[in-house]
MIMAR-441077 format. One record per residue (C-alpha): residue in three letters; x, y, z. Coordinates in steps of 0.05 Angstrom, whole numbers, plus 5000, padded with zeros to 4 digits. Example, Ala and Ser with C-alpha at 12.3 -4.5 7.8 and 13.67 -1.06 7.14 Angstrom:
Ala524649105156Ser527349795143
# end
This chain:
Unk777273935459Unk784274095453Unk782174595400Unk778774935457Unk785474825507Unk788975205461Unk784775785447Unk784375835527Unk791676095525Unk790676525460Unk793177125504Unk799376765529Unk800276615456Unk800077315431Unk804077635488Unk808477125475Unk808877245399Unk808677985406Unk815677895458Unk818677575403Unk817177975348Unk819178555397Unk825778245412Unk827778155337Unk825878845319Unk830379065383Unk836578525354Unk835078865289Unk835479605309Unk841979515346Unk845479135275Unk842679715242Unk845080295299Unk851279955284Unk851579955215Unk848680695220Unk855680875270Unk858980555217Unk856680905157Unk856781595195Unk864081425213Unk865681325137Unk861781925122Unk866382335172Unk873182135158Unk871482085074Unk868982845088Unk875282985127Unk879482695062Unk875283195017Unk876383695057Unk884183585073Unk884483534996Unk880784124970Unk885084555021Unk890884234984Unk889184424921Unk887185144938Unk894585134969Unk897384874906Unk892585444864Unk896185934896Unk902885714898Unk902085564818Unk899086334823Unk903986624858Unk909486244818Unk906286524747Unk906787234771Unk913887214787Unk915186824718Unk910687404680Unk914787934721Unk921087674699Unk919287624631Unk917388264632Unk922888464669Unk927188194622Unk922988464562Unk924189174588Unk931589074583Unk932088784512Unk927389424498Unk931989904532Unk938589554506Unk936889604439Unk933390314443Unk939990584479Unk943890194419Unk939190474360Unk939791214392Unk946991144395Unk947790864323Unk942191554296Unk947591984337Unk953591754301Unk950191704234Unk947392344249Unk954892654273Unk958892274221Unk953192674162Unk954493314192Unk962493124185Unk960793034118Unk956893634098Unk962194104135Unk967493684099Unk965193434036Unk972393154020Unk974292864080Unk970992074094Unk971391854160Unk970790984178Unk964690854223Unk968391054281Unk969191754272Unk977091694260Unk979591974185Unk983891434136Unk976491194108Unk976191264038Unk971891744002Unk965491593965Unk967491523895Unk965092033850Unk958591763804Unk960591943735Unk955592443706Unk950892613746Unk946093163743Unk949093803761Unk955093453781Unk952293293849Unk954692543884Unk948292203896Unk952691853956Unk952092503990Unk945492723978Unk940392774038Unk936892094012Unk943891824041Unk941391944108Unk934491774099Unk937891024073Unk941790884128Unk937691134181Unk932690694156Unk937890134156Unk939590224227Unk932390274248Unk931389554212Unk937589314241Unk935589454311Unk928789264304Unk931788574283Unk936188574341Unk930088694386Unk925988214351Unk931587704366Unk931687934434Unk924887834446Unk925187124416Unk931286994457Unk927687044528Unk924886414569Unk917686414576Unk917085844609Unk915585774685Unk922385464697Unk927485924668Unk934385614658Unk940085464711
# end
């Protein structure tokens, strides 16, 4: 009998059941809306700190850019004036080898210093020689010491070249 008492309120049972079941879903789904806010909150601001610091380091990309060219335009810069210090140098040495060989040819007696002032003293004579000809004065002469300049100044650009600051922070 009370078997039959209690399946006379089966519906009350079940409505009753299914108002509980719908009021823990409804408890559940606002923890887990809130959890959701809180997540998408995270989600925002951690995207805002990627963002904030990929625009930083495009920022720093070009400033280390920017900073390379000017370092590879001053060491070029300063590349170009080794070049043209020495080339002015070497063209002024050819000239006076070049004037002071002429002197000499004109005036095969006369020595002059490597200034171009007389009191220098004459190539001694090479006892004999072919012809009687002083292989000092002979064109090869010329050909030596222009060749010794050239390797000189080469040097002295080489030297030059070793000399300037590649690095991104020249010296004070």
């Amino acid at each position: 009998m009370q078997f039959l008492a209690i399946l006379r309120f089966w519906r009350e049972a079940a409505i009753g059941a299914l108002v509980i079941v719908a009021g823990l879903l409804w408890l559940n789904g606002k923890a887990e809306s809130a959890r959701a806010a809180k997540w998408q909150t995270r989600s925002i601001e951690t995207q805002a700190a990627l963002d904030t610091e990929r625009q930083a380091v495009r920022d720093k990309t070009a400033l280390a850019k920017a900073q390379d060219a000017a370092n590879a335009a001053r060491v070029e810069s300063n590349q170009k004036t080794v070049s043209l210090e020495t080339l002015e140098k070497y063209r002024a040495d050819i000239a006076d080898l070049q004037r002071r060989y002429t002197n000499l040819r004109l005036h095969p007696g006369t020595a002059k210093t490597a200034s171009g002032r007389s009191g220098g003293t004459a190539v001694p004579e090479v006892p004999n020689t072919p012809g009687g000809t002083n292989p000092a004065s002979a064109p090869d002469s010329l050909a030596c010491a222009l060749n010794t300049v050239q390797l000189g100044r080469l040097i002295d650009w080489v030297t030059g070249q070793q000399s300037i600051n590649r690095s991104a922070t020249p010296p004070q």
